[in-house]
C-alpha positions as CSV (number, residue, x, y, z in Angstrom):
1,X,47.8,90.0,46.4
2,X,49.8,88.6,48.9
3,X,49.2,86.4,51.8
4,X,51.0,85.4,54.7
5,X,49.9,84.0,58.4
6,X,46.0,85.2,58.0
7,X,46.8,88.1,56.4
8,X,46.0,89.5,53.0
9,X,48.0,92.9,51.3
10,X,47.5,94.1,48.1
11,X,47.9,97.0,45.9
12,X,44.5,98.4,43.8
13,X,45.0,100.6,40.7
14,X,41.0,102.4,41.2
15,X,38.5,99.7,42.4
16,X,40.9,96.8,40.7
17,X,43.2,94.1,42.3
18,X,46.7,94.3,40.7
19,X,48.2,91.0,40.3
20,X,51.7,89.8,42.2
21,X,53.8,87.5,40.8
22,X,56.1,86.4,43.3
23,X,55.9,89.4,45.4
24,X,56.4,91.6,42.5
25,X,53.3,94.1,41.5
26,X,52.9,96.1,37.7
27,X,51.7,99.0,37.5
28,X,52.0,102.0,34.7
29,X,54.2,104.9,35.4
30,X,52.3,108.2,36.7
31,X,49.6,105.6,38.3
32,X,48.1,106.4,41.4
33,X,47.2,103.3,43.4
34,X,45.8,102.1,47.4
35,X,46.7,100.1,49.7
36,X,44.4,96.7,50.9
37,X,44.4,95.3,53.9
38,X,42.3,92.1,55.1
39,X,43.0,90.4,58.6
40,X,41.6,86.8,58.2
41,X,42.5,86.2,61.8
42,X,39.9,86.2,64.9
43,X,43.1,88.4,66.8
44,X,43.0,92.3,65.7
45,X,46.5,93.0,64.0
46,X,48.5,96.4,64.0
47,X,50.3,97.5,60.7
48,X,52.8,99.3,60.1
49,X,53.4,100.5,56.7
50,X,56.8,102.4,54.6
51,X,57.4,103.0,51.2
52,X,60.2,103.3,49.7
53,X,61.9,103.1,53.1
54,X,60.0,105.7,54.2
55,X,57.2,105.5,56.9
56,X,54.1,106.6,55.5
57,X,51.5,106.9,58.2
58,X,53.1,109.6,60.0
59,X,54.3,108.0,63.2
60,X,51.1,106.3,63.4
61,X,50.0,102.3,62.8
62,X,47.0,100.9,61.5
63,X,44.9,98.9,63.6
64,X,43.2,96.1,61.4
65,X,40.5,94.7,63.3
66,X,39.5,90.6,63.5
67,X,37.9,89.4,59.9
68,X,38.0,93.0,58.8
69,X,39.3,94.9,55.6
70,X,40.0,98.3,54.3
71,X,42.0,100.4,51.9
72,X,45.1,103.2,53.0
73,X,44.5,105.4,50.3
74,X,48.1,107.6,50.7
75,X,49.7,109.2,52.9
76,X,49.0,110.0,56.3
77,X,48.8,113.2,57.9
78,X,47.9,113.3,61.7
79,X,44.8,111.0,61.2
80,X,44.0,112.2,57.7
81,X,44.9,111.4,54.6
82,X,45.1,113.9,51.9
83,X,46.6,112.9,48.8
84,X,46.7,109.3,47.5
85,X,49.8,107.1,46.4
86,X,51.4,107.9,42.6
87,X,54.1,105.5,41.7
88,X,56.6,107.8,39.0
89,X,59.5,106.6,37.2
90,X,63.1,107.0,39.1
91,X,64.7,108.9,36.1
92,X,68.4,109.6,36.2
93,X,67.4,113.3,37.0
94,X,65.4,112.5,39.8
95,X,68.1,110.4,41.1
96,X,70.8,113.1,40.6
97,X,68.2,114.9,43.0
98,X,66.9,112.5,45.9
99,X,69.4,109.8,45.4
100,X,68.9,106.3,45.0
101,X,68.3,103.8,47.6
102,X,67.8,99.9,47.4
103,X,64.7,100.0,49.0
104,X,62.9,101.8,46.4
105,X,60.0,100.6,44.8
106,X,59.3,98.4,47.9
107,X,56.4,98.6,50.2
108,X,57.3,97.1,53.5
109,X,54.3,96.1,55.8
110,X,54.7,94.6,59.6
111,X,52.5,93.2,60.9
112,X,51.8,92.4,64.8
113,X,48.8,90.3,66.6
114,X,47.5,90.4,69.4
115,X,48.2,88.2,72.1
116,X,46.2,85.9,72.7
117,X,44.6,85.4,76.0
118,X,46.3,83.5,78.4
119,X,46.0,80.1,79.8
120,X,46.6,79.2,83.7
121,X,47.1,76.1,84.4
122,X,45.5,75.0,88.3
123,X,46.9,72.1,89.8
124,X,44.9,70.4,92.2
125,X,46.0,67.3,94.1
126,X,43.6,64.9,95.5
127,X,44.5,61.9,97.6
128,X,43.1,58.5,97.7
129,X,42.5,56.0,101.2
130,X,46.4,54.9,100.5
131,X,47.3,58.3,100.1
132,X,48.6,58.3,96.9
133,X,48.1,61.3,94.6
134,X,46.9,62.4,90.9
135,X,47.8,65.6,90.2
136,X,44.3,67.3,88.4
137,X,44.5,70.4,85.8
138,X,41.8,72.9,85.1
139,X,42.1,75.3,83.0
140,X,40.7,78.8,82.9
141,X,41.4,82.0,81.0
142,X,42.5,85.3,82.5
143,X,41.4,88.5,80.9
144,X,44.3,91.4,79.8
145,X,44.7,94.6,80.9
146,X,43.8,97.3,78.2
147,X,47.0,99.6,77.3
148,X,47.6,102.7,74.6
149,X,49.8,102.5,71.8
150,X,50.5,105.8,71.1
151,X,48.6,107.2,68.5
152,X,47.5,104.1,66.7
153,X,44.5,104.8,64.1
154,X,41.9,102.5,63.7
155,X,40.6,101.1,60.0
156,X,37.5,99.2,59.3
157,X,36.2,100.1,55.6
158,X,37.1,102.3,53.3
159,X,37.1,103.6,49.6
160,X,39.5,103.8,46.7
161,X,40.2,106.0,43.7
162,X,42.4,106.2,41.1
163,X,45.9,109.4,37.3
164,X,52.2,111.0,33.5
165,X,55.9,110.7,33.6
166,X,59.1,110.9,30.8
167,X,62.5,110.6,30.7
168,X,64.8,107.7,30.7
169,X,64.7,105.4,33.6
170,X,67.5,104.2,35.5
171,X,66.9,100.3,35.9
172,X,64.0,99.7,33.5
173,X,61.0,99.3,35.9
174,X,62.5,101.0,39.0
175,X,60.1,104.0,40.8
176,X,59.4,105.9,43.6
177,X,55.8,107.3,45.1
178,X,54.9,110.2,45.5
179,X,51.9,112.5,46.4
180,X,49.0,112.1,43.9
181,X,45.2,113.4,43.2
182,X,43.7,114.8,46.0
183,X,41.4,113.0,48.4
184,X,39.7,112.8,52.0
185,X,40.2,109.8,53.9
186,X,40.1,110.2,58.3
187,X,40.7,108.0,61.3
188,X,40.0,107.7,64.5
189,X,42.2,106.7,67.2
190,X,41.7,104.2,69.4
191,X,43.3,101.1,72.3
192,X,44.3,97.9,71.9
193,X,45.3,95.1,74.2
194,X,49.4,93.6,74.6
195,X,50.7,92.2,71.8
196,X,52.5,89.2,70.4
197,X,56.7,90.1,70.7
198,X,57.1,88.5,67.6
199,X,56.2,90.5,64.2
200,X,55.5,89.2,60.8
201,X,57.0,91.6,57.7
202,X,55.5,91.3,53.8
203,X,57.2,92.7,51.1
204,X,55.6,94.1,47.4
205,X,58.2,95.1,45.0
206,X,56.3,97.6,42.5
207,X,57.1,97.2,38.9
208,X,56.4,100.3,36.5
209,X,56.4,100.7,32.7
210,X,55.1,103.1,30.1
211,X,51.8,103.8,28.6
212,X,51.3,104.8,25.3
213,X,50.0,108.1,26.2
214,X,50.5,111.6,25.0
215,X,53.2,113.6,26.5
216,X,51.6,116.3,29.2
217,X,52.0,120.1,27.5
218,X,53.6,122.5,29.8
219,X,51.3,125.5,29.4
220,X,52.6,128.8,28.8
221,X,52.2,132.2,30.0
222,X,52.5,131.8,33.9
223,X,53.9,134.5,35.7
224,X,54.7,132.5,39.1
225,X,56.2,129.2,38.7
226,X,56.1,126.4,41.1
227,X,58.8,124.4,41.5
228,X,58.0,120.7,42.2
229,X,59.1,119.3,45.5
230,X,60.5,115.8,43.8
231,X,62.4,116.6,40.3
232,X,62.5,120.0,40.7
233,X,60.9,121.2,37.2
234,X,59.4,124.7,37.6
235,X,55.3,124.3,36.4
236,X,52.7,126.6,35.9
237,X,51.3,128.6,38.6
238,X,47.7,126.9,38.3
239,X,48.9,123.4,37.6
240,X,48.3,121.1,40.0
241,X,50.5,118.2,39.0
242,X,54.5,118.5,38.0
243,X,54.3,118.1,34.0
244,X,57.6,116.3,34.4
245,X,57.0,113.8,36.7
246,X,53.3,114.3,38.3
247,X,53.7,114.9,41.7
248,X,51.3,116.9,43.1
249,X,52.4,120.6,44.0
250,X,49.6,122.1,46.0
């Protein structure tokens, strides 16, 4: 969990927190995982969010309302999202396929406030029987005028859920995310008032490693293969997952 100006990220493996240590997050190989958000400031806050160096809401950003929370359980889809996160291991085939870049592994997360409603200053100046002066401030707030954002989403509070991979990795802990189980999660758009020019940015570093698990059995017999949109590997027609490396194929 990570914290930073009144605002709280973290990444949940199922209903559970997974510790950072200096920015850096664990998490097994062939995990899916969600995204937590908690604004701790009275000013609503809008969030982007990429993965990988990749943006992940589809165009959209997250609008986290004042002393609210909520989980982004994958990726977005128009104001859907269908599939949740799965962190797999960047094997040398995979990267022989997608390539490598340095920002993988990383989720990247700006954030932007509100501004903050302005202050005019009134000057009065009063005179005395010598006619000398004191200037005299009042202060007073002015409201803002309500503006779009495009297609900003709002979040208030959601749910979470929660999923194998082989082959020899590249740099140890090193990973990408893919799509993973299937799920439901909608939003609705909404406004927002001006914001701040100046944007804060929060960096997690995920960290995978292996389970002790038995090795997923490619099953035989299929007459239509489906090839799997990350590594490649053709699977059985009714398997929903990559046997390989777990994305999701349907």
């Amino acid at each position: 969990m990570m914290y930073y100006d009144k605002f709280v990220v973290a990444v949940k493996a199922g209903s559970k927190f997974l510790r950072d240590e200096d920015g850096v997050v664990k998490l097994p190989f062939g995990q899916d995982y969600s995204i937590y958000l908690k604004n701790l400031n009275s000013r609503d806050a809008v969030v982007s969010v990429s993965i990988d160096g990749k943006d992940v809401l589809g165009g959209n950003k997250l609008v986290i309302r004042a002393n609210s929370s909520g989980d982004l359980l994958g990726f977005m889809e128009g104001n859907s999202v269908k599939n949740n996160f799965r962190f797999i291991e960047l094997t040398k085939q995979l990267e022989e396929k997608l390539g490598y870049s340095p920002e993988d592994s990383l989720i990247r997360f700006e954030i932007t406030y509100k501004k903050e409603k302005p202050i005019v200053q009134e000057v009065t100046t009063v005179y005395n029987s010598n006619w000398n002066y004191y200037p005299y401030t009042r202060s007073s707030y002015s409201g803002n005028i309500s503006k779009s954002i495009g297609t900003t989403v709002s979040m208030s509070c959601c749910a979470s859920i929660s999923g194998v991979a082989s082959c020899d990795s590249i740099d140890g802990d090193v990973g990408i995310t893919v799509k993973g189980q299937e799920c439901n999660q909608n939003f609705s758009s909404t406004y927002i008032n001006d914001l701040e020019d100046q944007s804060h940015v929060l960096v997690l570093r995920l960290s995978g490693y292996k389970e002790d698990k038995s090795k997923v059995e490619q099953v035989i017999g299929s007459q239509e293969k489906l090839e799997c949109p990350t590594c490649g590997i053709k699977n059985d027609s009714k398997s929903k997952f990559c046997v390989n490396c777990g994305t999701f194929l349907r």
